[in-house]
SEVO-989447 format. One line per field, with one value per atom (N, C-alpha, C): atom name; x, y, z; residue number from 1; residue in three letters. Coordinates in nm, 3 decimals. Layout:
N
a: CA	... .
x: X	... .
y: Y	... .
z: Z	... .
k: NUM	... .
r: ala	... .
// end
This chain:
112
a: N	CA	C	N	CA	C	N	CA	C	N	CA	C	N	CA	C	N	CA	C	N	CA	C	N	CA	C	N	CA	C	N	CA	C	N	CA	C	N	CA	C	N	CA	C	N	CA	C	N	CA	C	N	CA	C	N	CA	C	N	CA	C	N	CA	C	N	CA	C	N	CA	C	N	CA	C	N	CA	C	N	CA	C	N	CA	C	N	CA	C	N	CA	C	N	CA	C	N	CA	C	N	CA	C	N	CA	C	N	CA	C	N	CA	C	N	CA	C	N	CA	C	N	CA	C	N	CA	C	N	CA	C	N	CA	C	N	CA	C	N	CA	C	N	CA	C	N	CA	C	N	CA	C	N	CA	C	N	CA	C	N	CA	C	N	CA	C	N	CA	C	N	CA	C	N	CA	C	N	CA	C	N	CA	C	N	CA	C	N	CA	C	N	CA	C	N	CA	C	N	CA	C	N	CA	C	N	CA	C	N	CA	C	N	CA	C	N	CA	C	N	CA	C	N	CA	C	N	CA	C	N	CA	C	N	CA	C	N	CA	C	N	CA	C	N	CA	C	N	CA	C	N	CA	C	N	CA	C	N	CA	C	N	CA	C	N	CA	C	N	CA	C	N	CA	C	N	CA	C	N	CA	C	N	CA	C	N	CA	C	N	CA	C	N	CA	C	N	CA	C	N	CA	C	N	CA	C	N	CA	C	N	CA	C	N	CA	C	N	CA	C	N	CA	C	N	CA	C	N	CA	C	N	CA	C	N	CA	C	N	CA	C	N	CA	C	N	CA	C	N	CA	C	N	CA	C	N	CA	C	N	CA	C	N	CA	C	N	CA	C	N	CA	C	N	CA	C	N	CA	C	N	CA	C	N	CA	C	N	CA	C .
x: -12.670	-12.596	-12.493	-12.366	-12.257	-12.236	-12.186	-12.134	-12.228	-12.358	-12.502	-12.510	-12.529	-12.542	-12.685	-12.754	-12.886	-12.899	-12.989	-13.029	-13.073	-13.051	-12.991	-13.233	-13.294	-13.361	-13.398	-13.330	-13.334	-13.338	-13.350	-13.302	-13.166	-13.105	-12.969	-12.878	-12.790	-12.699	-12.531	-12.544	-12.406	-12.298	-12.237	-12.104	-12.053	-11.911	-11.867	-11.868	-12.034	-12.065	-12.048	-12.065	-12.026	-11.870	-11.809	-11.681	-11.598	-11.664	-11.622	-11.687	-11.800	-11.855	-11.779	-11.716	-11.659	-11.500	-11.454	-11.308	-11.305	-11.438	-11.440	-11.482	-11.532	-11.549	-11.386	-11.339	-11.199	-11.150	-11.126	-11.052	-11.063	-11.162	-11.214	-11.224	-11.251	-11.167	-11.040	-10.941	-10.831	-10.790	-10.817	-10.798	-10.817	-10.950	-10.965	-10.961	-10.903	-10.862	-10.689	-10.676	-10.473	-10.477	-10.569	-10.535	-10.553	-10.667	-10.691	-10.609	-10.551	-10.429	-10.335	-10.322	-10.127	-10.170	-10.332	-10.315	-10.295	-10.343	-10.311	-10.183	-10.141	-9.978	-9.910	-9.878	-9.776	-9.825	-9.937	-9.968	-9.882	-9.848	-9.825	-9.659	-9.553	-9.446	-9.370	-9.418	-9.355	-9.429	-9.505	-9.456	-9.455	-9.330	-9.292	-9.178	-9.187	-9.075	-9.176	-9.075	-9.154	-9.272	-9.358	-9.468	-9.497	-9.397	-9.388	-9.305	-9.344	-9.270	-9.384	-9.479	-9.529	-9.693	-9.721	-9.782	-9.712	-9.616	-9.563	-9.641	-9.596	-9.649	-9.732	-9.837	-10.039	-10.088	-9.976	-10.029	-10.115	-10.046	-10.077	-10.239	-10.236	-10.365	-10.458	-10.430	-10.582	-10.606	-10.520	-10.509	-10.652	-10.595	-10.714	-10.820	-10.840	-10.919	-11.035	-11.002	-11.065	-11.102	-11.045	-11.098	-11.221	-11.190	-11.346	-11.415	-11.381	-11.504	-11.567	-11.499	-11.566	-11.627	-11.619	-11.676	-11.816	-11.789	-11.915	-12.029	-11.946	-12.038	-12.089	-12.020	-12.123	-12.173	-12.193	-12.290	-12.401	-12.368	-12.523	-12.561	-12.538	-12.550	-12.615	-12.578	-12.648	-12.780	-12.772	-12.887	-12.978	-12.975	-13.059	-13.030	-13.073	-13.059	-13.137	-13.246	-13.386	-13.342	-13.313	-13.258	-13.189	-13.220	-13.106	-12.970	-12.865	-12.731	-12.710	-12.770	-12.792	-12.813	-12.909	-12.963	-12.860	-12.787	-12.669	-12.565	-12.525	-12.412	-12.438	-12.540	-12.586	-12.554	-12.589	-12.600	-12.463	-12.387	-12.242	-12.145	-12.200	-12.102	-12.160	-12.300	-12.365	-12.277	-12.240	-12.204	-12.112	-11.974	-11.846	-11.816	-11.925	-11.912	-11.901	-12.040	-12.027	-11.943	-11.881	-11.737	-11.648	-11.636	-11.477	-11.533	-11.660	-11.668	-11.629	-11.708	-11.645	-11.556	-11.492	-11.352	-11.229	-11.255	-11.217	-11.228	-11.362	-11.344	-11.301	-11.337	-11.252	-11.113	-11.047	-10.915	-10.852	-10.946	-10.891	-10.915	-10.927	-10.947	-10.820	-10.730	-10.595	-10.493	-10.411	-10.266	-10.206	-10.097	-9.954	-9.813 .
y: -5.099	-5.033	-5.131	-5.127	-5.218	-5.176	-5.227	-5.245	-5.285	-5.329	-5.305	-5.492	-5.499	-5.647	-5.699	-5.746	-5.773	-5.859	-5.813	-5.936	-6.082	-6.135	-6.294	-6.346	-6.458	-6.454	-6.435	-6.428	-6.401	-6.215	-6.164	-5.976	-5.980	-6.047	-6.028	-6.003	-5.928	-5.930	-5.998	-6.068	-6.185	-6.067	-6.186	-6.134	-6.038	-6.114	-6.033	-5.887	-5.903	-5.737	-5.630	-5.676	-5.627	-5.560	-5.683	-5.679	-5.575	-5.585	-5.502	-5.333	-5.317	-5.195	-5.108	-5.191	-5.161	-5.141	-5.179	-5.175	-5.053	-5.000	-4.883	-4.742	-4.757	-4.652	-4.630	-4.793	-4.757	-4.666	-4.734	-4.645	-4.481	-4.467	-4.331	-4.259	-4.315	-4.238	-4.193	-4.298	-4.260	-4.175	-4.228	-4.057	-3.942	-3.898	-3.794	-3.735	-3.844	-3.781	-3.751	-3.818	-3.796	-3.683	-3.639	-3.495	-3.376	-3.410	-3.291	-3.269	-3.433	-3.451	-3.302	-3.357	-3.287	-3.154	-3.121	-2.937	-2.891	-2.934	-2.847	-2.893	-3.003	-3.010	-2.916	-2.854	-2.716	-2.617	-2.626	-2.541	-2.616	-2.768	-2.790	-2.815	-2.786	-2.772	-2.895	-2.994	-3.144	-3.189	-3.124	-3.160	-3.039	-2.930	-2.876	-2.947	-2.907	-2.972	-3.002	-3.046	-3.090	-3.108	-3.098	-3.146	-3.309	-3.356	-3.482	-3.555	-3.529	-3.507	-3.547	-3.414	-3.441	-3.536	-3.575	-3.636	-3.751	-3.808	-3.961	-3.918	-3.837	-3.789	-3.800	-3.740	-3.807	-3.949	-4.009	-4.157	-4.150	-4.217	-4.250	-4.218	-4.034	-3.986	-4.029	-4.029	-4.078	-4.222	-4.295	-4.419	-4.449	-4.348	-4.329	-4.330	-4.186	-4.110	-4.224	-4.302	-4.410	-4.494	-4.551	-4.676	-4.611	-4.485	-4.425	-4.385	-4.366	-4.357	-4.468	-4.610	-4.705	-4.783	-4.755	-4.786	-4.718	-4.592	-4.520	-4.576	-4.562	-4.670	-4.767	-4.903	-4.976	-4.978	-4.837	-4.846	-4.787	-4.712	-4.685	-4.744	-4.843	-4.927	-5.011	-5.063	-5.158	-5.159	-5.002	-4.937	-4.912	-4.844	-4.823	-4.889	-4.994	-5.136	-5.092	-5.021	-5.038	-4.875	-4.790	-4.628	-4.630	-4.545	-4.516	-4.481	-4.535	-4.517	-4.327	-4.231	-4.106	-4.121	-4.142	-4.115	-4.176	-4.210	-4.344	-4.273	-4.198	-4.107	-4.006	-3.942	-3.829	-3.839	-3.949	-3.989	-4.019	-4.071	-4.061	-3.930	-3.866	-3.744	-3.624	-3.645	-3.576	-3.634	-3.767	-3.825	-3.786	-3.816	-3.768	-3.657	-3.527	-3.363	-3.382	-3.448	-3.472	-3.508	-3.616	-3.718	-3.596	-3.569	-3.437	-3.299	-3.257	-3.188	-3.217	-3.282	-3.349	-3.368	-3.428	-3.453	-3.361	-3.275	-3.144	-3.072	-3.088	-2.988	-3.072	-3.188	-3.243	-3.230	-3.193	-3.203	-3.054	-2.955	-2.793	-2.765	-2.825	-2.807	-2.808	-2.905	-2.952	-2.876	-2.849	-2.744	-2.833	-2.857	-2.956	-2.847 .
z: 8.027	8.131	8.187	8.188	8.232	8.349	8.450	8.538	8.670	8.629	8.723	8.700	8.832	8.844	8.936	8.835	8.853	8.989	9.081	9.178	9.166	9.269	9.240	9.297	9.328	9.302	9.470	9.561	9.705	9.704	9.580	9.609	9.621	9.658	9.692	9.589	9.587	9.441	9.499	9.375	9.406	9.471	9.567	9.649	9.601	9.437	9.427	9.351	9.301	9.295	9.426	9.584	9.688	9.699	9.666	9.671	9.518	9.436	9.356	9.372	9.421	9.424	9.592	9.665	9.779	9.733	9.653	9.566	9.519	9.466	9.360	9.461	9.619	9.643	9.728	9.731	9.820	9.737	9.595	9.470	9.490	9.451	9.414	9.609	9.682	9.849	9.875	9.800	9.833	9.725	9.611	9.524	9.553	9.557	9.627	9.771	9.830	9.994	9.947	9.871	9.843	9.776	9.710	9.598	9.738	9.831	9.956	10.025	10.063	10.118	10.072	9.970	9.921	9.866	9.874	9.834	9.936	10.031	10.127	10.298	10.234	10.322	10.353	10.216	10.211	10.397	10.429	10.510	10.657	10.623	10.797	10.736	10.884	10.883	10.853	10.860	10.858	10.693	10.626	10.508	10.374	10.417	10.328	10.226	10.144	10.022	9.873	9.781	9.675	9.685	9.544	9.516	9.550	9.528	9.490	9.656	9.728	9.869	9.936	9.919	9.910	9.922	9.805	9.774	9.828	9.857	9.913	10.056	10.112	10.236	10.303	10.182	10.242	10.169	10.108	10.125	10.269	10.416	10.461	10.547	10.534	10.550	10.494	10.342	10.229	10.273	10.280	10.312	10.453	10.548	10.676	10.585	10.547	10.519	10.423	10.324	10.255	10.343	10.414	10.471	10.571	10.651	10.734	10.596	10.491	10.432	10.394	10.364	10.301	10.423	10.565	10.691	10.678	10.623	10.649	10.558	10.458	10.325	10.344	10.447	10.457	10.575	10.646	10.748	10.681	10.585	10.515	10.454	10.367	10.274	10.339	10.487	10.570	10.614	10.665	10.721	10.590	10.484	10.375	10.262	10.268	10.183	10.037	10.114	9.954	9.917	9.962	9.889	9.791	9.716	9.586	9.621	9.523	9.523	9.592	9.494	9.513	9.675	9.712	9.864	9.942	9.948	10.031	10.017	9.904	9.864	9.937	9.915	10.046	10.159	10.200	10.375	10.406	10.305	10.319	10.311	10.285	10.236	10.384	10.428	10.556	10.666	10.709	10.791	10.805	10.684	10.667	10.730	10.679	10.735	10.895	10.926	11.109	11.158	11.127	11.201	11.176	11.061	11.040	11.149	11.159	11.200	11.386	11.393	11.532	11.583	11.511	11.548	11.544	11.480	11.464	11.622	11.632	11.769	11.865	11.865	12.000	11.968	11.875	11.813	11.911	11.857	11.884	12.023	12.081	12.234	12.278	12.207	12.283	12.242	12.347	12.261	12.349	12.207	12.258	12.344 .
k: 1	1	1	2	2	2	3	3	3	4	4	4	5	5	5	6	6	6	7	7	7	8	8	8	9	9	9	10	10	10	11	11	11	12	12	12	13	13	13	14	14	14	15	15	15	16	16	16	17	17	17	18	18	18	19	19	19	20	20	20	21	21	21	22	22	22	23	23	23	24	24	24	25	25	25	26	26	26	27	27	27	28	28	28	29	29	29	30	30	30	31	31	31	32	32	32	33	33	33	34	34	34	35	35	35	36	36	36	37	37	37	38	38	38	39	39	39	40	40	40	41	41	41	42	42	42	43	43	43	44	44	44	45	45	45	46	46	46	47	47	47	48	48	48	49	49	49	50	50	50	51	51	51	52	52	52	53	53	53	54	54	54	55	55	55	56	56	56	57	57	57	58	58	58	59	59	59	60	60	60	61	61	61	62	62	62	63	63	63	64	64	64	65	65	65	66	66	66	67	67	67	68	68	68	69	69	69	70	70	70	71	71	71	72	72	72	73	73	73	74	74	74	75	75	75	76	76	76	77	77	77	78	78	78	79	79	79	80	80	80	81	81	81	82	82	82	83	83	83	84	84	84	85	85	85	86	86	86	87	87	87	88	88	88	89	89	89	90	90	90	91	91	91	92	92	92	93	93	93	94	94	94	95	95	95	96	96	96	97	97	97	98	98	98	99	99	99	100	100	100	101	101	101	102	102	102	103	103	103	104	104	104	105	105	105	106	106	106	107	107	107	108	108	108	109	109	109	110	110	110	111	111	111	112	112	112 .
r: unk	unk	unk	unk	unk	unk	unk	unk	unk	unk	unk	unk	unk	unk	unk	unk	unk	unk	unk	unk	unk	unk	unk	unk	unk	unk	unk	unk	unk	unk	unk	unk	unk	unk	unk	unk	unk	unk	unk	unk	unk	unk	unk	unk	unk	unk	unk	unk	unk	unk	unk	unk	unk	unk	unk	unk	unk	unk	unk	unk	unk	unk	unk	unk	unk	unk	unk	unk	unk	unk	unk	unk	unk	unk	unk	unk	unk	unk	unk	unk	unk	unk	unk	unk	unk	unk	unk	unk	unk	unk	unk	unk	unk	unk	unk	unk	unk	unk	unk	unk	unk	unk	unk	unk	unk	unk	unk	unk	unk	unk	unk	unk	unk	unk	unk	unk	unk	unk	unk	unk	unk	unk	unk	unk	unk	unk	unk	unk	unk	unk	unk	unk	unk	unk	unk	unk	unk	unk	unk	unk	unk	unk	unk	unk	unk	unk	unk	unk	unk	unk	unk	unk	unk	unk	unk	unk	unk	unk	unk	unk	unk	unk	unk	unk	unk	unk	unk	unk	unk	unk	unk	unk	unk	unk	unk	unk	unk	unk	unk	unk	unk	unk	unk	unk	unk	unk	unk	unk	unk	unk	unk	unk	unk	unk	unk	unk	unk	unk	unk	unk	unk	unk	unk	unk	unk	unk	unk	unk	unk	unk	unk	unk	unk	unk	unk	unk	unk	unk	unk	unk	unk	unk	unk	unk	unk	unk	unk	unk	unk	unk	unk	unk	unk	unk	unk	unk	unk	unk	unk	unk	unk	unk	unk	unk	unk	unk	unk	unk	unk	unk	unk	unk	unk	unk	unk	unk	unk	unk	unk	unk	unk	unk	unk	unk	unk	unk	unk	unk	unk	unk	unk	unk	unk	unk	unk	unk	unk	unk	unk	unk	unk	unk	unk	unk	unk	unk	unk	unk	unk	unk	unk	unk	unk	unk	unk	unk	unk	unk	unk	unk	unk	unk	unk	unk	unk	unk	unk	unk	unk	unk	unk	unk	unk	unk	unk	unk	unk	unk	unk	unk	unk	unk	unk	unk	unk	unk	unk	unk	unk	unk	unk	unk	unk	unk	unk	unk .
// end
């Protein structure tokens, strides 16, 4: 199995397996917050135009959107050290729903 980096003799697994497994959920956050991003832009008035308009556009959202997720990641990661990858992905993706959900409603309360 490649990419699995065995614990060091403390349990601990070397640094930059940390640092690379935190690279790969940035990766794969901002991908898929930039594709959510730009399907659904077209709906707000400040970014109609090209496809490709765009997508330059929600850079900066996914950009958010990754880094609270890779926050969230290692607050679970912190908190459930001995859980499976699966179970941590869970607790990440439950959390995510709450914060968006949340923030959402404190959001819709306000009319500009």
């Amino acid at each position: 199995m490649t990419g699995v980096v065995a614990p060091t003799r403390s349990g601990r697994r070397p640094r930059h397996a940390g640092v690379q497994e935190a690279l790969r959920i940035l990766a794969v956050a901002f991908l898929l917050n930039w594709i959510w991003e730009a399907t659904h832009a077209a709906a707000y008035v400040e970014s109609t135009g090209p496809f490709l308009y765009r997508l330059r556009h929600c850079l900066p959202m996914a950009g958010t959107d990754a880094l609270w997720t890779l926050a969230l990641w290692f607050l679970v990661t912190g908190a459930m050290q001995r859980a499976d990858p699966a179970r941590r992905l869970t607790t990440v993706a439950v959390l995510g729903a709450v914060v968006v959900l949340w923030i959402y409603n404190s959001m819709s309360g306000r009319r500009a």
